[in-house]
N, C-alpha and C positions, 0 to 999 in steps of 0.2 A: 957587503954594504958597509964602507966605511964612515958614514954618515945618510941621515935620511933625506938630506935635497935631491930632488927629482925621482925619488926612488915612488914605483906606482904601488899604492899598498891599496886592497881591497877591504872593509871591512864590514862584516856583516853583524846584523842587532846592531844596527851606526844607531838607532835612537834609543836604546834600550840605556841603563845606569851606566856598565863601564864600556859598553860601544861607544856613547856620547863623549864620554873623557877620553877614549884612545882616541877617536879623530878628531876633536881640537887638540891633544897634541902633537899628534903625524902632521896636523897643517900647522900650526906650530914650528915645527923642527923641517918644514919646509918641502914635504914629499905629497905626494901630486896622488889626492886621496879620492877613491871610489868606493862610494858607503852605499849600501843596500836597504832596503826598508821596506814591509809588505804595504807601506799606505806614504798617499805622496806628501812632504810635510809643508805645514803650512808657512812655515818661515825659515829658510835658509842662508845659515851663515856662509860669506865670499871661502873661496878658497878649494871646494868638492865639488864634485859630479856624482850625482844621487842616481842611481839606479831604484827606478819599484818593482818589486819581484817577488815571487811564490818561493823559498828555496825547496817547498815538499816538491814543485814540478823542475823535472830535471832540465828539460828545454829551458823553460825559464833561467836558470843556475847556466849553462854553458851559455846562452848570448850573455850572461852578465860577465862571466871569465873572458869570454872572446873578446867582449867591446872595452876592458878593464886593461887586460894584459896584463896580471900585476906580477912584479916581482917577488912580494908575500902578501899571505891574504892571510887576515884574523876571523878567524871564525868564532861570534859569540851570539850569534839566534841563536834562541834558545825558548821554551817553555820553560821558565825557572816558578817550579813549585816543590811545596813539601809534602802536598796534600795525600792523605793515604784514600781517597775513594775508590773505590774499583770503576767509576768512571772516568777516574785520570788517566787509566793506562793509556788507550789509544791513543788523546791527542798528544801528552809527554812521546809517546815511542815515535809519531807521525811527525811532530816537529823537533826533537833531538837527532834523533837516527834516522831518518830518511834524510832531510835537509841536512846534515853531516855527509851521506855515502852520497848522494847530491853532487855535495863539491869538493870533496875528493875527487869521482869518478872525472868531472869537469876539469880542475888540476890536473889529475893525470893527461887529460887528453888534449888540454888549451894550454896550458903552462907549466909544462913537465919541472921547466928548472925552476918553479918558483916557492919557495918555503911557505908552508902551511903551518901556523898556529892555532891547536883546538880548544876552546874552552871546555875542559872538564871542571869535577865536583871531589872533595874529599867526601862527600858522601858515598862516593861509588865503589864497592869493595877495592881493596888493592890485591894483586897477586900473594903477600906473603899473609894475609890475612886469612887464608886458607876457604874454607868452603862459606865463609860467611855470606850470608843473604845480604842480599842491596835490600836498604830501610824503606824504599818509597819507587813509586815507578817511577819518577825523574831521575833516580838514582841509577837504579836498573838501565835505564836508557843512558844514561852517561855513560856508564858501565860496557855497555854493547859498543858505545860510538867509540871509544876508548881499543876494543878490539879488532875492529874495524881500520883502526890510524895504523895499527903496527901492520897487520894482514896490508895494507896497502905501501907501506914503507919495504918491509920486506920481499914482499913480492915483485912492484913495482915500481921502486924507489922513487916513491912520493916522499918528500924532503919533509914531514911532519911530526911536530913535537905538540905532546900535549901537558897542560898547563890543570892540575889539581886544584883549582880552586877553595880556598875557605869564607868563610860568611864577611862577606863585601860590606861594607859602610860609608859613607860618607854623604858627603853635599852632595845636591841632584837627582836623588832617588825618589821619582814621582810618586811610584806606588807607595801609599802612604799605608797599606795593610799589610807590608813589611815590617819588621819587629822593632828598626831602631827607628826609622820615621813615622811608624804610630803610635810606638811610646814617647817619641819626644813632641810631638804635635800635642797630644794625649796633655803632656804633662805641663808645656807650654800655656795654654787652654785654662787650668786648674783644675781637668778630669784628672781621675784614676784609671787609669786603663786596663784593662781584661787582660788577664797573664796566664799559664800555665803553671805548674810547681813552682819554676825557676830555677830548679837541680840539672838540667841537663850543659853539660860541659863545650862549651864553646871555643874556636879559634877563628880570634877575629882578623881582618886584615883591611887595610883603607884603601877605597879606590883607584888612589894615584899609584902607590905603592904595585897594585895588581897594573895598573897600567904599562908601568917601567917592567914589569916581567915581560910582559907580551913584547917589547921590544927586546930588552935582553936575549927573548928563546929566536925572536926573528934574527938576528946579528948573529947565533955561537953556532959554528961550524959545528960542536960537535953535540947541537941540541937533536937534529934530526933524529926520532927514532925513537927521542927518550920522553921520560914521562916523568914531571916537572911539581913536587908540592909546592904551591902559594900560598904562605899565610903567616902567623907568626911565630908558628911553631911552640907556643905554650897556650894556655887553657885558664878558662876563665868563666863560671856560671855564669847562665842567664840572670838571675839574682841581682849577682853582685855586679854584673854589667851594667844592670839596669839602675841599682841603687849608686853606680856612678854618675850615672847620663842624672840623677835625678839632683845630686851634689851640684853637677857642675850647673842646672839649670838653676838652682836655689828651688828647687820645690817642695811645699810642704806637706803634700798629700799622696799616701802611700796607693800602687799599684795593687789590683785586685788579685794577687798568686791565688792559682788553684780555681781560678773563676773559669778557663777554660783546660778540659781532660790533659794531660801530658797525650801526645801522638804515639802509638804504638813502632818499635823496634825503632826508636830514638837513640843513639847512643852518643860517647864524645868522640867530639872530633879533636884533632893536634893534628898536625903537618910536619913532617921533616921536612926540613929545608936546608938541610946539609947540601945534598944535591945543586940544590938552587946554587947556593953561595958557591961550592964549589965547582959549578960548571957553567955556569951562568951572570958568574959574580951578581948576583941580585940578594940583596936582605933586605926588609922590611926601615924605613925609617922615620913612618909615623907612627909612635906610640900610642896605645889605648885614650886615653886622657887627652892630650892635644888632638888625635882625630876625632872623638866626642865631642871636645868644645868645638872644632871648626864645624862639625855636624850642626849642634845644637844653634852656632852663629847664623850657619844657614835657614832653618825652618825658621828662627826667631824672625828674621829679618821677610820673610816669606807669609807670615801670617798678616 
């Protein structure tokens, strides 16, 4: 694909934080976009063909590939949580890992030549990380879907590269009981918001930026197969993240650290992203500081 006009790109989590931004930019850049969603939405911008569908049901997932045809499909439903309950396993494993082997199986079998892009997590162990436990069953499940992309690459040369995601920001993120739009609401407001320690070590990365990978891995002949860190490849406390977001808004009333437990088997994340740059040509090119102000422009103007 030398360019994205007319190119069919499927994209699933189309309403979700970086669904929403990768398909106003595929329409955008001119490619003839088929976005999935499990509920039908209530206002639709010109330009897509909305599929509503279950991807846990595999029927469901093959009419949406067959009536789509795409040439790459981004795969980002997802359950995205941190939660360690022992009642998250099921629906994290039923909505990461079923709905991933879902549509795979469907590619393989409705659009063999068509590149697959998976949303993974740097939460998820990595292979040289040795026998390390995944922190959280969303983890774990990324973890399995992750093994699942190569078993089906190799075996069946399904064209899919997956993408390591690191901790996503920016404008648009509805869920407001996410960390950086409920502390910048939070702070916006003249609350102090409920925090954890604030020691555990962060890599942040801004949604456009994660945007531009997922085209990146969909474009390089030689992404297929490979497995992709997104993020900014340095580290940054909660903390100090937060006593940024708090600079840039001018607030003067301190967050409540320690007001809620640290979460068990937390640890830090960093990304290399050598890989990226170098096979991918993709580096990050919104710094911390300007993606927080544009954050913070955002909810200000929202409230």
């Amino acid at each position: 694909m030398g360019g994205w006009l007319g190119v069919r790109a499927l994209v699933t989590g189309a309403t979700g934080f970086i669904g929403s931004h990768l398909v106003g930019r595929l329409t955008e850049l001119g490619a003839v976009v088929h976005a999935v969603s499990r509920k039908v939405r209530a206002h639709v911008d010109g330009g897509q063909t909305w599929h509503v569908a279950d991807l846990c049901d595999a029927d469901q997932v093959s009419s949406v590939v067959r009536a789509a045809q795409p040439d790459v499909v981004f795969h980002l439903a997802s359950e995205v949580t941190g939660a360690r309950e022992v009642r998250m396993v099921r629906p994290t494993l039923t909505s990461n890992l079923d709905s991933a082997v879902n549509l795979l199986t469907a590619v393989a079998d409705w659009a063999p030549s068509g590149r697959l892009v998976l949303a993974g997590s740097v939460e998820e162990p990595r292979p040289e990380d040795g026998a390390a436990v995944a922190s959280s069953p969303y983890a774990v499940a990324k973890w399995a879907v992750s093994g699942y992309a190569r078993m089906f690459h190799e075996l069946w040369d399904v064209p899919v590269t997956t993408l390591r995601i690191g901790m996503v920001y920016g404008p648009g993120q509805r869920d407001v009981r996410k960390l950086i739009p409920y502390v910048t609401t939070a702070l916006l407001r003249g609350e102090s918001p409920e925090l954890t320690s604030g020691t555990r070590m962060v890599d942040w990365v801004y949604v456009d930026d994660v945007v531009e990978a997922f085209l990146a891995a969909a474009v390089c002949d030689q992404a297929p197969g490979r497995v992709f860190d997104i993020a900014s490849g340095s580290q940054l406390s909660i903390r100090d993240t937060i006593e940024l977001l708090a600079k840039i808004i001018g607030a003067h009333q301190l967050p409540r650290y320690g007001a809620i437990a640290d979460r068990p088997l937390d640890h830090a994340q960093v990304a290399d992203i050598e890989d990226a740059a170098g096979v991918l040509g993709w580096r990050p090119q919104v710094d911390l500081e300007t993606g927080l102000r544009r954050t913070a422009d955002y909810y200000s103007s929202a409230l």
